[in-house]
N, C-alpha and C positions, 0 to 999 in steps of 0.2 A: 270668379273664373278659376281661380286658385283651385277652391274646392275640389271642381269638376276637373281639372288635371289630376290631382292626386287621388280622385274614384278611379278614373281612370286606366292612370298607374298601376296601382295596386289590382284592379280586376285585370289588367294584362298579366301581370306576375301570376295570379292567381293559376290564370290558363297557362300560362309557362310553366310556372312549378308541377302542375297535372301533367302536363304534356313530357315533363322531366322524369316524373315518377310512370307513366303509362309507359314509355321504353325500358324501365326497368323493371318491370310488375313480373313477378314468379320467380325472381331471382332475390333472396333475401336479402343478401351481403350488399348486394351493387342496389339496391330499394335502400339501405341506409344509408350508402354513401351521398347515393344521388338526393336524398332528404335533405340530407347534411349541406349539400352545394344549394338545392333549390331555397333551402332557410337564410341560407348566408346572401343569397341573391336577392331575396325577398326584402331582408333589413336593409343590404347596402341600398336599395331603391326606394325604400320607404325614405331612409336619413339623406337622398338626395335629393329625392323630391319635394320631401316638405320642409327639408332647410333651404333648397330654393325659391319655392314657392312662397316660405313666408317669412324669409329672410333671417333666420335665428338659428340656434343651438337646439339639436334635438333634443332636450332632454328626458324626455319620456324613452330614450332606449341609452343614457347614462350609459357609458362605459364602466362607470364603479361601481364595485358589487354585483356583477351581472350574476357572478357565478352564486352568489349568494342568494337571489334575489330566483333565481332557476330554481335551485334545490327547497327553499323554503316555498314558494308558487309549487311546488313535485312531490314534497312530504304532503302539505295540505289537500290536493288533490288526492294523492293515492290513500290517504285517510279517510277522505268522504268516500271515494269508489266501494274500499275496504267495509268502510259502516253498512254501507249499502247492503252491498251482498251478502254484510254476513245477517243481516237485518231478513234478507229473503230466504237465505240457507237457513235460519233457525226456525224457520215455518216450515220449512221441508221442499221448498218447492227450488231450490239450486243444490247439488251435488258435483261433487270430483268425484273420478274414477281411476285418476293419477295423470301423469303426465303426459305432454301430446307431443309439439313440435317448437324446440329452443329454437332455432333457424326460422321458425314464423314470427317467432315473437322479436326477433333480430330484426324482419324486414317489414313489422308494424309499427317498430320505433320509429322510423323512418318514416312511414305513410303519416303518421301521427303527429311527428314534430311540423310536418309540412302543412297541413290541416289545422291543425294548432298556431304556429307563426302566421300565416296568411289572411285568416280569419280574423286575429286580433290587431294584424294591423291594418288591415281594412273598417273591422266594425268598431273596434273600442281605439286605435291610433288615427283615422280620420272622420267617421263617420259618427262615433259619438263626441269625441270631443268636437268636433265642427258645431253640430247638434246644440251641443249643449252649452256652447258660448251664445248662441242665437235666444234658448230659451230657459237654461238653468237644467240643473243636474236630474232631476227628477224626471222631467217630460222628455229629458234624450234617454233615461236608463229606458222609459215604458216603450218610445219610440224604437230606438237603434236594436232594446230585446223581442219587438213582438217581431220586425225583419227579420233576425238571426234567428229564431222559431220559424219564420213561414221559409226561408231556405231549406233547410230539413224535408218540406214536403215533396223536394222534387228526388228525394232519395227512395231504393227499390220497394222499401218494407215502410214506408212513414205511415204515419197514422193524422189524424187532425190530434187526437189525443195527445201523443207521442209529441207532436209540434208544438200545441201551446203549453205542456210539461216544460221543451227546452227554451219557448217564451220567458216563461215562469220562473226557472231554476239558473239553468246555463247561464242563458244571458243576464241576467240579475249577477250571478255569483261572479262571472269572470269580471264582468266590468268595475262593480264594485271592488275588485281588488284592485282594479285598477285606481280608482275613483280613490280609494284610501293610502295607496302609495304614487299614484302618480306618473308609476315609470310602467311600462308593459311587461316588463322579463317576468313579472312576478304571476303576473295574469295568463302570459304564455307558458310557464311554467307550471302552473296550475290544471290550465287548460287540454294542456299536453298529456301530464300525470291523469289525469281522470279519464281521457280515451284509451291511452295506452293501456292502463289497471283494467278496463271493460274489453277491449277486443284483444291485445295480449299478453295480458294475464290471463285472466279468470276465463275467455274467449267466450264473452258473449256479444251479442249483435251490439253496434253503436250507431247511434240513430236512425237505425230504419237501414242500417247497412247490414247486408249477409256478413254474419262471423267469418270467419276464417281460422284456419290453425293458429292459437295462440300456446302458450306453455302448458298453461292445465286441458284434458280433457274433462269438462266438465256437460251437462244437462241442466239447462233451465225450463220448468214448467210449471203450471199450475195457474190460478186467475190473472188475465191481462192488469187488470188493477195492482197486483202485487209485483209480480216480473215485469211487466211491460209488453209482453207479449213478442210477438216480430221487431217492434219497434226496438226493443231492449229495454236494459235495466233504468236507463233515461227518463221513458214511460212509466215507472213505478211511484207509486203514491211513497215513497222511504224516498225518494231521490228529490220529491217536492219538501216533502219536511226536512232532513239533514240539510240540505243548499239553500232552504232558506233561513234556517238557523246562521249557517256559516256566512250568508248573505247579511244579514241584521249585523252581527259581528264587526265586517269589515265595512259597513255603514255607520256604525258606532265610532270605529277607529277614526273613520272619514271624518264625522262630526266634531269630535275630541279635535283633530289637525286643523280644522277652520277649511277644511276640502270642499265643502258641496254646493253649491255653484244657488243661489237664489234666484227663482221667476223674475223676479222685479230687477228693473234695465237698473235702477243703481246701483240698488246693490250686489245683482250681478257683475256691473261695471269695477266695483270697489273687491270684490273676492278674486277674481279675476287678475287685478293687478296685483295683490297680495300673492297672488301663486307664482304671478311672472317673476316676482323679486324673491320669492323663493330660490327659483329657477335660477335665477341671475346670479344668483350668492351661491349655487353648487355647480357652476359651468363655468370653464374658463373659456368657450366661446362665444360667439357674437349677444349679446343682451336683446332679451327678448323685445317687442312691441310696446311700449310703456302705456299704451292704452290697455293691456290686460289681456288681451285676447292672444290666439296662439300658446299658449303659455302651460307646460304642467313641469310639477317638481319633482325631483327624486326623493324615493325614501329615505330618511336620515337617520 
C-alpha cells in the first residue's frame, strides 16, 4: 500500500509542478523562479512521503554533497548532449546562425529543472527502486525504461522511433547513474544538463516537444535517422550509441560497488541489506529496514 501512496504522491506533484509552471509560461524570469519553488516542493514531498511511508532516512536525496553531486550529473550531461550534436553538425546536417534569445534559455532552465526533478523522482526514486527490490536490478532498468519511453509518446511531435530511442538511451543512462551512486542528485543532474543543452542551448526539439527560443539560433535537418527528425536529437542513431556507451560505464562503476541488485530472492535479499548498512553508516537518521529492502546509499 506504501507503494501506491508514494505513486500517487509524486503524480500529484507532478500535475502541481505543471500547473506551477503553466501560470508562469512566456514569462522567463518568473518560469525559473517558479521551477525553482516547484523542485523544492517536489523533494520536500518526495523525503516526506517515503520517510513516512517507510519509516527511514531518505538517503537517496543525502543532504551531502548535493551540490557536487548536481554539477558532476550537469558536466556529464551537457558532454553527451555536446558529443551529440557536434556528431550531427560534422555531417552537415545542424548549424548556428549566431545567437537567438538569452531570456529563453533563462525560462527553459526552469521548465527543465522541473521535468528533470519530477520524473526522476517518480521513475528512478519510487518506481524503480520499488521494482527492483521485487525482482533485481536488471528486469526494473528494462521495465521502469520501456514506461519512461512509452510516456514520451503522448508528446506533440513523438514518434514510436523517437520513444523506444529514449526506452533505449534515457532511461538506461539516467537510472544507471542512479544505480551506481545510489543517491538521485546526480541522475537529476544529469538529466537536467542533457535537456537543457538540447532545448536551450543548441534549441533543438526535446522529445517530441516543439523548440522554442533557446540561446543559439540554430537549423537542424537532414535524414530522420541522424537528427531525429521532429522528435529531436533524442531520435538520433549518435544519441543511442554515446548513452549507451556512458550507460555501460556507470554499470561498470555499479558492478565494481557491489550495486546491482540479483534476480534470485537470496541473493537479492543479501545485496539489498548490504546497501541498507551502507546507508546506515552515511545517515545520522533513522536506520533503515534491516531486512534490506527500502534501502539506497550515497556516493562516497
Amino acid at each position: 500500500m506504501k507503494f501506491v501512496w508514494q505513486v500517487l504522491a509524486l503524480v500529484a506533484v507532478f500535475i502541481g509542478c505543471q500547473g506551477i509552471m503553466s501560470l508562469a509560461a512566456g514569462m522567463p524570469w518568473l518560469e525559473l523562479v517558479g521551477g525553482m519553488v516547484a523542485c523544492t516542493l517536489a523533494v520536500l514531498v518526495y523525503r516526506f512521503v517515503v520517510g513516512r511511508t517507510e519509516h527511514r532516512s531518505v538517503t537517496e536525496l543525502g543532504g551531502v554533497k548535493v551540490g557536487r553531486r548536481l554539477a558532476l550529473g550537469s558536466l556529464i550531461g551537457f558532454g553527451l548532449c555536446g558529443v551529440v550534436i557536434a556528431a550531427i553538425a560534422a555531417l552537415g546536417y545542424y548549424r548556428i546562425g549566431g545567437f537567438d534569445s538569452w531570456t529563453g534559455a533563462v525560462g527553459l532552465a526552469g521548465v527543465m529543472a522541473v521535468a528533470a526533478t519530477t520524473e526522476d523522482l517518480l521513475f528512478r526514486g519510487v518506481l524503480f527502486r520499488k521494482v527492483e527490490e521485487w525482482t533485481g536490478t536488471w528486469i526494473s532498468i528494462a521495465g521502469t525504461s520501456l514506461l519512461f519511453g512509452a510516456v514520451h509518446l503522448i508528446n506533440p511531435h513523438a514518434t514510436l522511433w523517437g520513444a523506444l530511442l529514449i526506452a533505449l538511451t534515457g532511461g538506461p543512462l539516467v537510472t544507471s547513474a542512479f544505480i551506481a551512486t545510489r543517491n538521485l542528485w546526480l541522475s537529476i543532474g544529469l538529466h537536467f544538463s542533457w535537456n537543457f543543452a538540447l532545448g536551450g542551448i543548441f534549441s533543438t526539439d526535446v522529445g517530441g516537444n516543439t523548440s522554442r527560443p533557446g540561446l543559439l539560433d540554430s537549423a537542424t535537418f537532414g535524414p530522420e535517422l541522424i537528427t531525429g527528425g521532429k522528435f529531436g536529437p533524442e531520435g538520433s542513431i549518435f544519441t543511442l550509441i554515446f548513452c549507451a556507451l556512458a550507460t555501460a560505464v556507470f554499470l561498470l562503476v555499479a558492478h565494481r560497488r557491489g550495486r546491482l541488485v540479483p534476480f534470485r530472492r537470496s541473493e537479492r535479499v543479501r545485496v539489498l541489506t548490504q546497501l541498507a548498512r551502507q546507508a546506515a553508516g552515511q545517515s545520522d537518521g533513522p536506520r533503515p529496514n534491516p531486512s534490506g529492502h527500502d534501502t539506497y546509499a550515497a556516493l562516497r
